[in-house]
C-alpha positions as CSV (number, residue, x, y, z in Angstrom):
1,X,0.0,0.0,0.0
2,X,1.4,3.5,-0.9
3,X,1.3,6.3,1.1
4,X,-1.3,7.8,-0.5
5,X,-3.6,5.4,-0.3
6,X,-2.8,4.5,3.1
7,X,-4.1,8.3,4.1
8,X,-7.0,8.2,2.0
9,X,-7.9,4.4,3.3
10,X,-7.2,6.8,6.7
11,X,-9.5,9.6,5.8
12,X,-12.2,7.0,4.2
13,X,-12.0,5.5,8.1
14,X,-12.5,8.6,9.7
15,X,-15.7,9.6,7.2
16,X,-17.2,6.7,8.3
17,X,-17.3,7.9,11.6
18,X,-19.8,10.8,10.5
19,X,-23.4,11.2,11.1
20,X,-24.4,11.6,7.9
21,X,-22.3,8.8,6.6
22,X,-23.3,5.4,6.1
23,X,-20.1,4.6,4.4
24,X,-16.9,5.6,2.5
25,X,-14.1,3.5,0.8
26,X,-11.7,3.3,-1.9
27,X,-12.6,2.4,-5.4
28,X,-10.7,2.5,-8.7
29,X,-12.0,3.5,-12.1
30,X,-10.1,2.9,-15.4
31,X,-7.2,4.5,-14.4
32,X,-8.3,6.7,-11.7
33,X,-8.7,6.0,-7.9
34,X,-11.9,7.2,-6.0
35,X,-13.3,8.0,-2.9
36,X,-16.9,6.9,-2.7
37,X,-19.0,8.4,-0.2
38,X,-22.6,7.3,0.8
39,X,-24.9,9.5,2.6
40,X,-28.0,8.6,4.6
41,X,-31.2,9.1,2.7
42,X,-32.1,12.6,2.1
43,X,-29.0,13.6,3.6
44,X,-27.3,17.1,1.8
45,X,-23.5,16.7,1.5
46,X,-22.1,18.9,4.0
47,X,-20.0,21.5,2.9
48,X,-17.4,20.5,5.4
49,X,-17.0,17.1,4.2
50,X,-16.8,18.7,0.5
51,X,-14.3,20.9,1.5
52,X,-11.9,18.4,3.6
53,X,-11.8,16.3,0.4
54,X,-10.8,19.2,-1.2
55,X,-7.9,19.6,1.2
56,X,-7.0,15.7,0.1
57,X,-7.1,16.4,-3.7
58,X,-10.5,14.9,-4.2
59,X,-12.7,16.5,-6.4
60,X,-16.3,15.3,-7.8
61,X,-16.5,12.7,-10.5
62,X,-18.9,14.5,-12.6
63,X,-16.5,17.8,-12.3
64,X,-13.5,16.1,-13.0
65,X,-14.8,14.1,-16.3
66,X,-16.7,17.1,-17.1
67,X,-20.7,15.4,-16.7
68,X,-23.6,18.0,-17.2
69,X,-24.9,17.7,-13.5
70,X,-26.0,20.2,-11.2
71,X,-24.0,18.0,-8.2
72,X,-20.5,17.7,-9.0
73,X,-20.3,14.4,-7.3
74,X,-23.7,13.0,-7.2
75,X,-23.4,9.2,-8.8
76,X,-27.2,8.1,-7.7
77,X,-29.4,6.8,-5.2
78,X,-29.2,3.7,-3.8
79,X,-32.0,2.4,-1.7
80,X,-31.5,3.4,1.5
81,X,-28.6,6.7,0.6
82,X,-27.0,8.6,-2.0
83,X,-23.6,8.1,-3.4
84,X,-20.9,10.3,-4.2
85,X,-17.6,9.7,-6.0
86,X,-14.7,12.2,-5.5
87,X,-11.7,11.5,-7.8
88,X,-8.2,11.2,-6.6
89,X,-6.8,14.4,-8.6
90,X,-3.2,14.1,-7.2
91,X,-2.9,10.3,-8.6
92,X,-5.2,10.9,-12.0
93,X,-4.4,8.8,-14.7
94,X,-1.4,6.8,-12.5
95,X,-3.4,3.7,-12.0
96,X,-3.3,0.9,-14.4
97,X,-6.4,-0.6,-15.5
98,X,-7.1,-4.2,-16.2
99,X,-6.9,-4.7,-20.1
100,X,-8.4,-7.8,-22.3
101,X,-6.6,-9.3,-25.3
């Protein structure tokens, strides 16, 4: 595990601790790592949680890959929460992605 994603499994940890959370973890798409975060059911995300991500180099899916969405990190409901995917902006594009021949 690198130091990066040793803080970020850290900071995922300590999200999870939140209220408002239901739960946060490490994903990886194509060549990018994310931070997924799912909120309770109609729960807002809180502008400190957006803004300590920011302060870890996470910024919202839809911002990053340029999606026409009104939530920059809005991914959809599930059943019971909503989810949100922050991209790992410091490590964009370092992550190798499984490929078929």
């Amino acid at each position: 595990m690198t130091d990066r994603e040793a803080t970020l499994e850290d900071l995922a940890a300590r999200l999870r601790e939140r209220e408002a959370v239901s739960d946060a973890f490490l994903a990886k798409s194509f060549t990018d790592r994310l931070l997924v975060l799912d909120l309770e059911d109609g729960t807002a995300l809180p502008a400190e949680i957006r803004d300590l991500l920011a302060d870890h180099d996470l910024r919202g899916a839809n911002e990053v890959y340029g999606n026409e969405r009104d939530d920059p990190s809005l991914a959809g409901d599930l059943s019971d929460a909503t989810r949100h995917q922050f991209v790992d902006t410091r490590t964009r594009g370092d992550h190798q992605s499984y490929v078929v021949d």
